[in-house]
C-alpha positions as CSV (number, residue, x, y, z in Angstrom):
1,X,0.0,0.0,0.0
2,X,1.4,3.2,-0.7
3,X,2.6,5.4,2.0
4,X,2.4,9.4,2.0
5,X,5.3,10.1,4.6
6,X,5.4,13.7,6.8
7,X,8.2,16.2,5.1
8,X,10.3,18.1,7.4
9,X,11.9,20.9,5.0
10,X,11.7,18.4,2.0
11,X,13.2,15.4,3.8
12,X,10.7,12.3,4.1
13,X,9.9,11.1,7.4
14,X,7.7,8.0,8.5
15,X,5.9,7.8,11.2
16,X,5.1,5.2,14.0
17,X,1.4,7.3,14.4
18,X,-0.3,6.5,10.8
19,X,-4.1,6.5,9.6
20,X,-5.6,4.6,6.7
21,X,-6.7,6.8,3.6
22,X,-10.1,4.7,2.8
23,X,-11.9,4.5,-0.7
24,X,-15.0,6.2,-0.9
25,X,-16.8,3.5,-2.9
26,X,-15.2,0.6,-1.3
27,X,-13.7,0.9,1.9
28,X,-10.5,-0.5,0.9
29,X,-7.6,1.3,2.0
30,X,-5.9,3.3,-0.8
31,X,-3.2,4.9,1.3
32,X,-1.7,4.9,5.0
33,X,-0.8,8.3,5.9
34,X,2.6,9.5,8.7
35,X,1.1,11.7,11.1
36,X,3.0,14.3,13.1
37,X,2.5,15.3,16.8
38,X,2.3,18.6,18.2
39,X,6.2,18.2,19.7
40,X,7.4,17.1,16.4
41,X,6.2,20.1,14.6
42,X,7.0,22.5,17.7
43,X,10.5,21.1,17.4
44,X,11.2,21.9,13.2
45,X,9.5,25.1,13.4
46,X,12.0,26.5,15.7
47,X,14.3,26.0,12.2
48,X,11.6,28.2,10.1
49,X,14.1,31.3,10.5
50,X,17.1,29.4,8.9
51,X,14.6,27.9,6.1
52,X,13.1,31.1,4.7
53,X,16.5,32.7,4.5
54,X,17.2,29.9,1.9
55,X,14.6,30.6,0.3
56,X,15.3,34.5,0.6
57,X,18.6,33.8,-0.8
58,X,17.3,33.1,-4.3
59,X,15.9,36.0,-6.5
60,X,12.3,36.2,-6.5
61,X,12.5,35.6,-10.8
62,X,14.3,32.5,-10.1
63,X,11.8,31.5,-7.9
64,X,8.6,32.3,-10.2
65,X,10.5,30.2,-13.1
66,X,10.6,27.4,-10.5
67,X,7.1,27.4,-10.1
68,X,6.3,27.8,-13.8
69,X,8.8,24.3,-14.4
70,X,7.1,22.8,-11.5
71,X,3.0,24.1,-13.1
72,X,4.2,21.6,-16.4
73,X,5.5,18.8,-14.2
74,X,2.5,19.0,-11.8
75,X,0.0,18.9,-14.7
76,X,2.1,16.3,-16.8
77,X,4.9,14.9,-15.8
78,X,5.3,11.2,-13.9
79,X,7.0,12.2,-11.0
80,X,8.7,10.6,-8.3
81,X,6.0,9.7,-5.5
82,X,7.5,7.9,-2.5
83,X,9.2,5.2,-3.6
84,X,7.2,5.0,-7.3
85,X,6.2,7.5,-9.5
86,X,2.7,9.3,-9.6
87,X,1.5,10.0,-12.9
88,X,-1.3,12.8,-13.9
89,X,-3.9,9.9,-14.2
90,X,-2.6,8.3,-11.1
91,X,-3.2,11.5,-9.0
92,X,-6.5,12.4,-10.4
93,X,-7.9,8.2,-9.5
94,X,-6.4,8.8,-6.3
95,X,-7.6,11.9,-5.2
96,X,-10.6,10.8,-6.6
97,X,-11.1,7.7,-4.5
98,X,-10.7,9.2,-1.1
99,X,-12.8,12.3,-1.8
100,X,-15.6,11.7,-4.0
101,X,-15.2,14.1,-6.0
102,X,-15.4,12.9,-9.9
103,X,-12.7,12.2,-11.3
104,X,-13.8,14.7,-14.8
105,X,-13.8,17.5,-11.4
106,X,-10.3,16.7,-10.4
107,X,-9.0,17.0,-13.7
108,X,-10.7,20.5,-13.9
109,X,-8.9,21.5,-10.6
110,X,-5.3,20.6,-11.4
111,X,-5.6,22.4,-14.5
112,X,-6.6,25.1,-11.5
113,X,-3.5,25.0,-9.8
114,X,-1.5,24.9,-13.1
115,X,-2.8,27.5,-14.2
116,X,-1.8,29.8,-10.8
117,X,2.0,28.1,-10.8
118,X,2.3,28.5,-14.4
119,X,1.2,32.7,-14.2
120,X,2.3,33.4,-11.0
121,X,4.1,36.4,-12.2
122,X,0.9,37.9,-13.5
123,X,-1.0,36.4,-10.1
124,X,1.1,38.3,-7.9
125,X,1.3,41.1,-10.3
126,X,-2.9,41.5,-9.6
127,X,-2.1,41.0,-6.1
128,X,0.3,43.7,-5.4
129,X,-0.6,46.0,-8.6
130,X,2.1,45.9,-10.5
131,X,5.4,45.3,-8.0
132,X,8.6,44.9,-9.5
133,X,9.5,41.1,-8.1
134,X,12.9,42.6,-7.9
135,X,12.2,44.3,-4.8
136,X,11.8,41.7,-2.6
137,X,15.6,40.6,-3.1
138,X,16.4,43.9,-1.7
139,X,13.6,44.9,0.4
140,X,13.8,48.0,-0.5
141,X,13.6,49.7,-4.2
142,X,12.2,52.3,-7.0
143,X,9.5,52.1,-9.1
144,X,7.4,54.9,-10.8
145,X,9.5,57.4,-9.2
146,X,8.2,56.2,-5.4
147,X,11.1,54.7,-3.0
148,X,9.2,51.4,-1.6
149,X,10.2,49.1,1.2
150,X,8.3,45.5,2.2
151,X,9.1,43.7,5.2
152,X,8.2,40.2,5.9
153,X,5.5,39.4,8.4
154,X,6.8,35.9,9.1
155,X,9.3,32.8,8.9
156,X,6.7,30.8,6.9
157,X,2.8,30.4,6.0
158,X,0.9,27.7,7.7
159,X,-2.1,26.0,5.9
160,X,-4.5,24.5,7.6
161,X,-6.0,22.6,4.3
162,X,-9.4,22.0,3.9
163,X,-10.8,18.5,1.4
164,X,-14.1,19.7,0.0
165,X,-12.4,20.7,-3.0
166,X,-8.3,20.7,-4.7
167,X,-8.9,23.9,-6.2
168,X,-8.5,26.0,-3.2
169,X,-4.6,24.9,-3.2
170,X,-4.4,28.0,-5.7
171,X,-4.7,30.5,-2.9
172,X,-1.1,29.5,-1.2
173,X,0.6,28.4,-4.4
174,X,2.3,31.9,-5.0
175,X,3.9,31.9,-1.3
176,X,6.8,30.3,-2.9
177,X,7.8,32.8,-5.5
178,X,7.2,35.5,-2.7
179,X,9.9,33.9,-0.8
180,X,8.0,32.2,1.7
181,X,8.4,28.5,3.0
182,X,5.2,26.9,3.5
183,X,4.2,24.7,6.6
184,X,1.1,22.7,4.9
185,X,-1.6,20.5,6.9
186,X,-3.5,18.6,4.5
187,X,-6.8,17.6,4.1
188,X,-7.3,14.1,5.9
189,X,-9.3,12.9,2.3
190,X,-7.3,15.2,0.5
191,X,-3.3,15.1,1.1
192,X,-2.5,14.3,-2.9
193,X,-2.5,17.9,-4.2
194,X,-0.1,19.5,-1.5
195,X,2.1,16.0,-1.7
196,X,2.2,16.3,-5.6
197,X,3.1,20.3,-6.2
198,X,6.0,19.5,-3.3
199,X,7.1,17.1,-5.8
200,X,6.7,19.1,-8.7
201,X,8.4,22.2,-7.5
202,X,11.4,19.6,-5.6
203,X,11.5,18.1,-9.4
204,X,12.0,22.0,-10.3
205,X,14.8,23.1,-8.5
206,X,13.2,24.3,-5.5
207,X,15.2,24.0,-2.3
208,X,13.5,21.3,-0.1
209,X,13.6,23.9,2.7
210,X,10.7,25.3,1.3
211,X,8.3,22.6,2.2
212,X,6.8,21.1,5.4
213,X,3.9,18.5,5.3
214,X,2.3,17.5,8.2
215,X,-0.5,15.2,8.3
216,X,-1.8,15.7,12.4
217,X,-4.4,16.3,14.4
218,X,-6.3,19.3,15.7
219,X,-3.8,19.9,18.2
220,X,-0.8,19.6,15.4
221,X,-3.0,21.9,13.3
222,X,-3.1,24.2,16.8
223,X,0.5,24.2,16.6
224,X,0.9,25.5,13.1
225,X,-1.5,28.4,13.6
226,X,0.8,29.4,17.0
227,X,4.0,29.3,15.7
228,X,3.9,30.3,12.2
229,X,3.9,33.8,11.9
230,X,0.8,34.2,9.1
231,X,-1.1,31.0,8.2
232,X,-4.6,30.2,6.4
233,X,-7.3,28.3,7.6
234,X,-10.0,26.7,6.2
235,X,-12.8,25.3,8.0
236,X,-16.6,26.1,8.7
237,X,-17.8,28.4,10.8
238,X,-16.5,26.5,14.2
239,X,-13.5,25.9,13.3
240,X,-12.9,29.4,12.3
241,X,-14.6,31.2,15.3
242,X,-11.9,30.8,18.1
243,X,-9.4,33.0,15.2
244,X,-11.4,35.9,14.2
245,X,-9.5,38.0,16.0
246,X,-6.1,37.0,15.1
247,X,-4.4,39.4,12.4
248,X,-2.2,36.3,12.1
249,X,-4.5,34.2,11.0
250,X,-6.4,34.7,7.0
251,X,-9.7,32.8,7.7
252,X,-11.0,30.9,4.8
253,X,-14.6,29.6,5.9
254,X,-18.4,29.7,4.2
255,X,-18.8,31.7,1.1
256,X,-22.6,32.9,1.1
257,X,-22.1,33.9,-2.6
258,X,-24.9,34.8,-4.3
259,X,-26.1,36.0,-7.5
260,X,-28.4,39.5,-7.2
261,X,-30.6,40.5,-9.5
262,X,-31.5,44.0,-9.5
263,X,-34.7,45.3,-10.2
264,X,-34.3,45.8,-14.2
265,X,-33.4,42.7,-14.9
266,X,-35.7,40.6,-13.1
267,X,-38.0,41.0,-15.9
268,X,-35.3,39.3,-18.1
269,X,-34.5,36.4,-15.7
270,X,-34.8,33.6,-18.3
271,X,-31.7,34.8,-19.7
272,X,-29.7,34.2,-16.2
273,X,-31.1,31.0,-16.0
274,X,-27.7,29.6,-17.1
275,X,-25.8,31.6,-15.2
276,X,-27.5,30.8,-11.8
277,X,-27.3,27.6,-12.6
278,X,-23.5,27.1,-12.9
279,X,-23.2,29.4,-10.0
280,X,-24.8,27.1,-8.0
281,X,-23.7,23.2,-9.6
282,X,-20.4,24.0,-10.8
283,X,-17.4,22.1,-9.2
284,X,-20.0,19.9,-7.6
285,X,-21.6,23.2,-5.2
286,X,-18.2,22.4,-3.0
287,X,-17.2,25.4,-3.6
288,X,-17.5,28.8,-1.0
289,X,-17.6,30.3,-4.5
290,X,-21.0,28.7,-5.2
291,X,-24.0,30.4,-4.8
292,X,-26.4,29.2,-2.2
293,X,-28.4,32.2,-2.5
294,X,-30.5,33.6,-5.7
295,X,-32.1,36.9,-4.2
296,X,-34.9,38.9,-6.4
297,X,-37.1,41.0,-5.8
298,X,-39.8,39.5,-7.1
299,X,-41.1,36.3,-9.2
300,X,-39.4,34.2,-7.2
301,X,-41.1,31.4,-7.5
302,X,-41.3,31.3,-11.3
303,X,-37.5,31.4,-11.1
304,X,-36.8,28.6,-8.3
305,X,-39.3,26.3,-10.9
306,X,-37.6,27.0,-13.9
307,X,-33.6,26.6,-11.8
308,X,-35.0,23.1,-10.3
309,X,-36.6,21.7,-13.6
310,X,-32.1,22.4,-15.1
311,X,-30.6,21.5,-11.7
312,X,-32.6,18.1,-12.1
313,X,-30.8,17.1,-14.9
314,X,-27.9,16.3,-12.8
315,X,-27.6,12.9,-12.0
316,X,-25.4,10.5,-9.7
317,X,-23.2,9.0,-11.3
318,X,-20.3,6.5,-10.9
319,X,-17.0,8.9,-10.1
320,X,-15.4,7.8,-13.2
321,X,-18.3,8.6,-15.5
322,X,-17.0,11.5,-17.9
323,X,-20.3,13.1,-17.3
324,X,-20.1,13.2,-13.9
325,X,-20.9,16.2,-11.9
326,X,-21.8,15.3,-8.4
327,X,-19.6,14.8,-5.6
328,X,-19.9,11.9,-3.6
329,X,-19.6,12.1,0.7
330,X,-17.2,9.9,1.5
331,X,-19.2,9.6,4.8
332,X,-23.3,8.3,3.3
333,X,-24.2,8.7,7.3
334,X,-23.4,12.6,6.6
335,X,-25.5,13.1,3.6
336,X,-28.4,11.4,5.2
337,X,-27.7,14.1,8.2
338,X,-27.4,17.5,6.2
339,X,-30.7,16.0,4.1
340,X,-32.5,15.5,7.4
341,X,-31.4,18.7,8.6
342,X,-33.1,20.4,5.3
343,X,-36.4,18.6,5.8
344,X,-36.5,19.9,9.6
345,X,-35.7,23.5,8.8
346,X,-38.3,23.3,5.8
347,X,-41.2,22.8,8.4
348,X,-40.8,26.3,9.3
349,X,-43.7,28.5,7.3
350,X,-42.2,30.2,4.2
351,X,-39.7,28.2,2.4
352,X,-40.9,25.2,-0.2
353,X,-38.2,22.6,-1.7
354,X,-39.0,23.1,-5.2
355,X,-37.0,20.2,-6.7
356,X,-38.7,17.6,-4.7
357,X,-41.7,18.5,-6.8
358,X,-40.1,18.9,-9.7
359,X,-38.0,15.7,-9.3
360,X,-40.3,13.3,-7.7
361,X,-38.4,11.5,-6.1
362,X,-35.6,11.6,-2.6
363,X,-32.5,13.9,-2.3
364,X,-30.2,11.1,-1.3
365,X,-29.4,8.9,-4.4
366,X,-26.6,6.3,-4.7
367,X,-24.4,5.1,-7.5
368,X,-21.5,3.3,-8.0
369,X,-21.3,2.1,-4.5
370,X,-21.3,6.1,-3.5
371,X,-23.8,8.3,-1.8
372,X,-25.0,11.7,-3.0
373,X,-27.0,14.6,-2.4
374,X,-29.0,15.5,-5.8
375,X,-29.6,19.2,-6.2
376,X,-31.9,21.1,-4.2
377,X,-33.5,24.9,-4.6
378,X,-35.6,26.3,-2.0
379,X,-37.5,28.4,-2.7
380,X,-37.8,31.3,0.2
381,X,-40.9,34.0,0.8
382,X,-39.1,35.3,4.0
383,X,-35.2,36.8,3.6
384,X,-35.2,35.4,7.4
385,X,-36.0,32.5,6.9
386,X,-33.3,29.6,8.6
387,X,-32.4,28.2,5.2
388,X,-31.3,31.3,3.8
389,X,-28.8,31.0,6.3
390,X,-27.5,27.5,4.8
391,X,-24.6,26.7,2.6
392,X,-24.0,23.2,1.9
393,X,-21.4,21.1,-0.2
394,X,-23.8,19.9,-2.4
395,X,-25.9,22.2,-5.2
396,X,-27.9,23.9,-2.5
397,X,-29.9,27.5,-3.1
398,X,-32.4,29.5,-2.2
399,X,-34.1,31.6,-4.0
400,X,-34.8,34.8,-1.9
401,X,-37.9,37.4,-2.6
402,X,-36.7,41.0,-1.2
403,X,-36.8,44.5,-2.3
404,X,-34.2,45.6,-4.4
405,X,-33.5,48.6,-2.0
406,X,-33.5,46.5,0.7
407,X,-30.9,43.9,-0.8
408,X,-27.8,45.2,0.2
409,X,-28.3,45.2,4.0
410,X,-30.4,42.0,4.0
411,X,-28.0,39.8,2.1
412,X,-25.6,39.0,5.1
413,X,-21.8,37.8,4.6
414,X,-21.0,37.4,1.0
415,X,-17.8,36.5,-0.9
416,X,-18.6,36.9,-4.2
417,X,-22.1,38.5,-5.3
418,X,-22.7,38.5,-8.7
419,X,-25.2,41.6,-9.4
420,X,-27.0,41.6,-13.1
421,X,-28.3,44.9,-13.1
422,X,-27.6,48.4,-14.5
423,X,-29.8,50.2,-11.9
424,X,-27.4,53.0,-10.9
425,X,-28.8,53.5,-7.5
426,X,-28.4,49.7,-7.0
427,X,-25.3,49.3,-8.4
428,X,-23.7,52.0,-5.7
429,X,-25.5,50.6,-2.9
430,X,-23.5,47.4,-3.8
431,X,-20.4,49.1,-4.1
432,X,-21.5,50.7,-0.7
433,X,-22.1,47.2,1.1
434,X,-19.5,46.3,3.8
435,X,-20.7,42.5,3.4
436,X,-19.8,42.1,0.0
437,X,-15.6,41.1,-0.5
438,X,-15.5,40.2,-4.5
439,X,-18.5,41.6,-6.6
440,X,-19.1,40.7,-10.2
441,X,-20.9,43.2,-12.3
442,X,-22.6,41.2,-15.2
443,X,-22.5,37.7,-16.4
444,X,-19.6,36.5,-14.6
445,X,-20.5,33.0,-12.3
446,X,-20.3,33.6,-8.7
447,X,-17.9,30.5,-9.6
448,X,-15.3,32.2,-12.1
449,X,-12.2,33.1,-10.1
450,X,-9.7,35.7,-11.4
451,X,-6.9,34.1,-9.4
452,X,-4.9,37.7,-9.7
453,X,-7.7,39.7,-7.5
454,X,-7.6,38.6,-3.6
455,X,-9.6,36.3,-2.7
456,X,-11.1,36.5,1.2
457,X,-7.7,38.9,1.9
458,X,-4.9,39.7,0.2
459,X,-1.7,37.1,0.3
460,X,0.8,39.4,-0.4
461,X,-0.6,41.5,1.7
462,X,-1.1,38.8,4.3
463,X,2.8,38.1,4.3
464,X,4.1,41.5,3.7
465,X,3.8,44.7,5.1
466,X,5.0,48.5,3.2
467,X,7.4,50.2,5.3
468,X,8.4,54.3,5.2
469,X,12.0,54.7,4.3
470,X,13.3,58.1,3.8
471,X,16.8,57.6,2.3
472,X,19.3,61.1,2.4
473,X,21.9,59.4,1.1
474,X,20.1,58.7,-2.1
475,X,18.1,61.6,-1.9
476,X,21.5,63.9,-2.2
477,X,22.9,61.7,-4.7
C-alpha cells in the first residue's frame, strides 16, 4: 500500500502514528498516511528562520520560473512519489477515490492549480498592482518614481488545508515565489495535491527547505496556527470562530455567494437561468464560490421552478463517468444528516423545496457504490428564513424574494455576489455594502475566479507589510 510520509523541509519522514486513507466506494484502504505530533512540529518550526532565508537567498524571478517548471511537471509529468512514481492519471484516480469528487472534477482542478503556478508572475502582479518582483531581493527599491520598502511578516505560512475541493490549493501556491516557505496540513481525504506540487516544485529546482507537510491532528494543526507567523485556515464556521480576532491568522470559511438581481433585470430572468445555474452546480456546489443564494425582488417562485426543472438534470453518477458532476460524501451517514437537517428547517412557514416537486423523487441517491445529495433549490418568501442562512457542499440554493433597496443590507456575509443589473442606485448601494468582498458586475458566475484579484484577503498583503523609508543618502545623490 502506498505510503504518503510527513516532510520536514523536504526530507521524508515515517511515522510510528499513521491513519488509513479509505476509498469512498469501497472501503478498501488506498493509502496509509505518517502523522506528526504537536512536539514534532514545535521542534522543526523553531528551524523556520534558517529555512526562509534559503529561500530569501534566491531571487524572487528564479523562484517564479521554478514554479512555472514545476506548473508543467505537476500537470504532466510522472513524477517521483514515494518510492514510485505518480502519474497525472494516477493522482486524479487517487484523489478521486478518497474524496468523492469525480474524477472529470479533479482533472478540472489541477488544470486550477496549473494555471496559478504557471502565471504566477501575472497572479502576484494583480495582487500587489504591479510590483517589481525585484524588490523583494532587496527589500527596499524604486518604481514609478516612489522609493518602496516591504518587510516580511513571518518565517513561513501555515495552511491548515481543507478536502471539499483541490482547487483552493491556488490560494497559497504563489507563497513560494514570494519567498516564503510553506508549513502545509492537508486535508485528511485530501493530502495528494499539497504532496504532488511539493514534488513538482522539488523536481523544479526548488530548495527542499521550502516545504513542510504535516499530516496531524487538531492539536498539530493548533501548533501550526501558534507558531507560524501568518497562516490560512480553512474550516466552517467552528472551526474558524476561536481565530477571528487574530491578524495572524487569514480565515478561509463559508462563502454565502450569491447572484443579485437588480430590479431591471428581473423581468429578463430567463436569460440568467444559465448563469444561476452554474453558479450554483459548478465544481459539484463544494465550492465557497458557489451560490447558495439567488435573491430577487420578485417572481421568485417562477425562477426557483424554472432553476429546479435544469438543476434536475444532474444525475449521480459513478465517479469515473466523464459526465459526472456530483460529488460523492465519502461519509453516506453525513449526507443522510445534512438531508435531514433540510427537511426539519423546511417545516418552518415560508420556504418550499422546489425540486422535490419537480423531481419526484428523494435527495439522497446512490451510484457506483457512492452516496449523494441530488440538487436542491428552495425556494424562500421570508429573507429570514433559517435556510437562507445555509450553505451546503452539495448544489444547495435558495431563491430569496426581497426589495431591491432592501438587498444590500439583508443579504448578510457574502464572498462573491454576482449583481445583473444596471440600476445605478443599486449598483452603488452594492459598491457601498460592507458585506460584500468580491463583486461581479454582469454575467460573470459567482464561480469564475480571477486568481490575480484577492480572494477573502490579500496574500501578499497577508505576508508582507510596506514600510516608510526616507533615504538622504540617495536623496543627495
Amino acid at each position: 500500500m502506498l505510503h504518503l510520509p510527513i516532510l520536514r523541509a523536504g526530507v521524508e519522514y515515517r511515522s510510528v502514528e499513521t491513519a488509513v486513507l479509505p476509498h469512498v466506494a469501497t472501503g478498501k484502504p488506498v493509502a496509509e498516511v505518517s502523522q506528526a505530533n504537536r512536539g514534532l512540529i514545535a521542534r522543526d518550526l523553531l528551524a523556520a528562520p534558517q529555512r526562509r532565508a534559503r529561500l530569501a537567498s534566491i531571487p524572487a524571478r528564479e523562484l517564479a520560473a521554478i514554479s512555472r517548471r514545476a506548473a508543467a511537471l505537476f500537470a504532466t509529468a510522472e513524477l517521483p512519489f514515494y518510492g514510485g512514481v505518480q502519474s497525472p492519471a494516477d493522482f486524479v484516480r487517487q484523489q478521486s477515490s478518497t474524496t468523492g469528487m469525480p474524477e472529470a472534477l479533479c482533472r478540472a482542478n489541477l488544470e486550477k492549480v496549473r494555471y496559478v503556478l504557471a502565471e504566477v508572475e501575472q497572479v502576484i502582479g494583480g495582487l500587489t498592482r504591479g510590483l517589481d518582483l525585484s524588490l523583494l531581493d532587496t527589500g527596499v527599491g524604486t518604481q514609478d518614481g516612489w522609493t518602496l520598502s516591504y518587510l516580511p511578516q513571518a518565517d513561513a505560512l501555515g495552511c491548515i488545508l481543507p478536502g471539499n475541493s483541490p482547487g483552493v490549493h491556488s490560494l497559497w501556491a504563489p507563497a513560494i515565489a514570494l519567498k516564503m516557505p510553506l508549513v502545509l496540513k492537508p486535508g485528511r481525504l485530501e493530502p495528494w495535491t499539497p504532496h504532488r506540487v511539493a514534488q513538482a516544485f522539488l523536481a523544479a529546482g526548488c530548495p527542499p527547505e521550502a516545504f513542510c507537510l504535516y499530516s496531524t491532528d487538531h492539536a498539530g494543526g493548533t501548533e501550526i496556527l501558534l507558531r507560524t507567523g501568518r497562516s490560512m485556515l480553512f474550516g466552517d464556521a467552528s472551526t474558524l470562530n476561536p481565530w477571528r480576532d487574530d491578524p495572524r491568522v487569514q480565515l478561509h470559511g463559508p462563502g454565502w455567494s450569491k447572484v443579485l438581481l437588480g430590479p431591471d433585470e428581473a423581468e429578463h430572468w430567463e436569460s440568467h437561468l444559465d448563469l444561476m445555474a452554474t453558479s450554483i452546480a459548478a465544481n459539484g456546489g463544494r465550492s465557497c464560490v458557489n451560490a447558495s443564494g439567488v435573491w430577487v425582488p420578485g417572481r421568485g417562485k417562477q425562477i426557483a421552478e424554472a432553476l429546479a426543472e435544469r438543476l434536475v438534470r444532474i444525475q449521480a453518477r459513478p465517479l469515473d463517468d466523464p459526465e459526472a458532476r456530483l460529488c460523492a460524501f465519502p461519509d453516506a451517514r453525513l449526507a443522510r444528516a445534512i438531508s435531514d437537517n433540510i427537511d426539519r428547517l423546511l417545516v418552518v412557514p415560508g420556504a418550499e423545496d422546489v425540486t422535490a416537486r419537480v423531481r419526484g423523487t428523494g435527495r439522497v441517491a446512490e451510484a457506483g457504490g457512492c452516496t449523494f445529495l441530488l440538487p436542491t433549490v428552495i425556494h424562500c418568501e421570508d429573507p429570514e428564513h433559517p435556510l437562507v442562512a445555509c450553505e451546503f457542499l452539495f448544489p444547495f440554493a435558495t431563491v430569496v424574494e426581497a426589495p431591491a433597496e432592501e438587498m444590500a443590507r439583508r443579504i448578510g456575509p457574502t464572498l462573491v455576489a454576482t449583481a445583473l443589473t444596471h440600476d445605478a442606485a443599486f449598483r452603488q448601494a452594492l459598491f457601498a455594502c460592507p458585506d460584500i468582498d468580491r463583486l461581479n458586475l454582469g454575467s460573470v458566475p459567482t464561480s469564475t475566479v480571477v486568481w490575480d484579484q484577492p480572494h477573502e484577503g490579500n496574500l501578499f498583503d497577508h505576508l508582507y507589510r510596506r514600510r516608510a523609508v526616507q533615504d538622504l543618502a540617495a536623496a543627495s545623490a
